[in-house]
N, C-alpha and C positions, 0 to 999 in steps of 0.2 A: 608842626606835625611831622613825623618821621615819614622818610619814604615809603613806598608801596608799592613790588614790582609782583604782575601778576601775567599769567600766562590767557591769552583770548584763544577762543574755541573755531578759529578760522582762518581756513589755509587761503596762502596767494601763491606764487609760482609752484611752493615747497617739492621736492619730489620724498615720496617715503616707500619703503620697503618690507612688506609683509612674508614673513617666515613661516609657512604652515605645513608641519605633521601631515604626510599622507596616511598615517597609521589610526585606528580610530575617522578615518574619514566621512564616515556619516556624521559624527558632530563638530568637525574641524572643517568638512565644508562650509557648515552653518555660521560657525565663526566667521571664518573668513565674507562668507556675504554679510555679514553686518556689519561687519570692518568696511569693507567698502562702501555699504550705502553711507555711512559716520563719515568717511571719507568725502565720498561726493554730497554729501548734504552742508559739509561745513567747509563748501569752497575748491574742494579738491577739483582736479582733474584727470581724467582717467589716463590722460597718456602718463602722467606724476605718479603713478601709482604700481610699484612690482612687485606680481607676487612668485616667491622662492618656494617651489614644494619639496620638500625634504621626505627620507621616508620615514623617520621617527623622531620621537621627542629627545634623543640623544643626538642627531645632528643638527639641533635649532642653535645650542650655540656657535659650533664652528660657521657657522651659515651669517648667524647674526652678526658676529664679529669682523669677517671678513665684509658686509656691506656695510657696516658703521665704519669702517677704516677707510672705505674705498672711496671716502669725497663723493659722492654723487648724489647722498640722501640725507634729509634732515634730519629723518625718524628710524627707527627699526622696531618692527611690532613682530613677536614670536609668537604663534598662536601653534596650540597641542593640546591633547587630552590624552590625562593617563586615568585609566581607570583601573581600578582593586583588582588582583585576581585571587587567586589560592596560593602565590609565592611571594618572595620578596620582591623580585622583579618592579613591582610600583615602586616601593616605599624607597627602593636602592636608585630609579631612576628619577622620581619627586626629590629627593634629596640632591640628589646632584644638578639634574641640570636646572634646578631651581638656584642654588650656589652660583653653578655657572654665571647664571644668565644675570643675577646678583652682579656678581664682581665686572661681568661685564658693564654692567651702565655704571661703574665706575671708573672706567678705563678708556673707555672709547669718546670718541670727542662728540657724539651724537646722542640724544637721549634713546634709551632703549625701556619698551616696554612687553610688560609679561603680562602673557594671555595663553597662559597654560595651567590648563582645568585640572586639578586632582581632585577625581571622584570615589565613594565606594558602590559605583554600580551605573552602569549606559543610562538606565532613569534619573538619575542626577545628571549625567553629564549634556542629556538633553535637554531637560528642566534649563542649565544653563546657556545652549545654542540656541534659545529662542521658545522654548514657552516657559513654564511658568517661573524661572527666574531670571528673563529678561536675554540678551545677546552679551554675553563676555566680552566678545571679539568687537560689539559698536562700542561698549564703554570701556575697552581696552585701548579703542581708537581714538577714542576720545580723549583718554589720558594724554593719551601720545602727540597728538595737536595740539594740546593745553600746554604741555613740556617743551612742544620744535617750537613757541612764542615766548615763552619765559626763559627759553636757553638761549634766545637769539636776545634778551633784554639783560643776560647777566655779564657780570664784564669776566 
């Protein structure tokens, strides 16, 4: 039977670094608390855990980058919310630092995960920070635990 390398859902020392959007802050705090309970429920601990507030979703990548580079963290979790307005402003800032944040986890020596909500409307984007479509930001984190265990298993 072929090999089978798989990522487990459970931190031991790991330290990780959460990137969160002051902008939209009603539902990027939400995020962020479910990040962390995903955190501390699958092993984590709170002193291993930093969180970076940025004030918008255009500076999550410089942010991100620089703590992926910096040796100190397994993981880097971006967590934003852009929501629709009456300009381009979204669709110009969803395209890009979506890109960004792209080429970033193929650069950096750390898995990086996206937990940046484009919505067309705060009803959606809450829908996503914890009612009725669940917390982004735990199963963003979740991601992101599942990846600092399968990147520490790949050669």
């Amino acid at each position: 039977m072929a090999p089978v390398i798989t990522g487990e859902l459970t931190l031991k020392d790991q330290s990780v670094a959460v990137v969160v959007s002051r902008f939209n802050s009603l539902v990027t705090r939400q995020l962020l608390t479910g990040a962390e309970d995903t955190f501390m429920r699958h092993g984590g601990k709170q002193a291993n855990l930093t969180s970076v507030w940025v004030p918008g979703a255009f500076e999550l990548p410089a942010t991100v980058k620089r703590l992926a580079d910096s040796g100190k963290y397994a993981g880097v979790l971006a967590l934003g919310a852009l929501i629709k307005g009456s300009t381009l402003h979204f669709e110009v800032l969803a395209h890009q630092v979506t890109r960004a944040l792209v080429d970033l986890s193929l650069q950096v020596p750390v898995p990086v995960a996206f937990g940046l909500l484009t919505t067309l409307s705060l009803e959606q984007a809450l829908e996503r920070a914890g009612t009725k479509g669940g917390n982004k930001g735990a199963e963003t984190m979740q991601s992101l635990i599942e990846m600092v265990n399968l990147t520490s298993k790949l050669p």
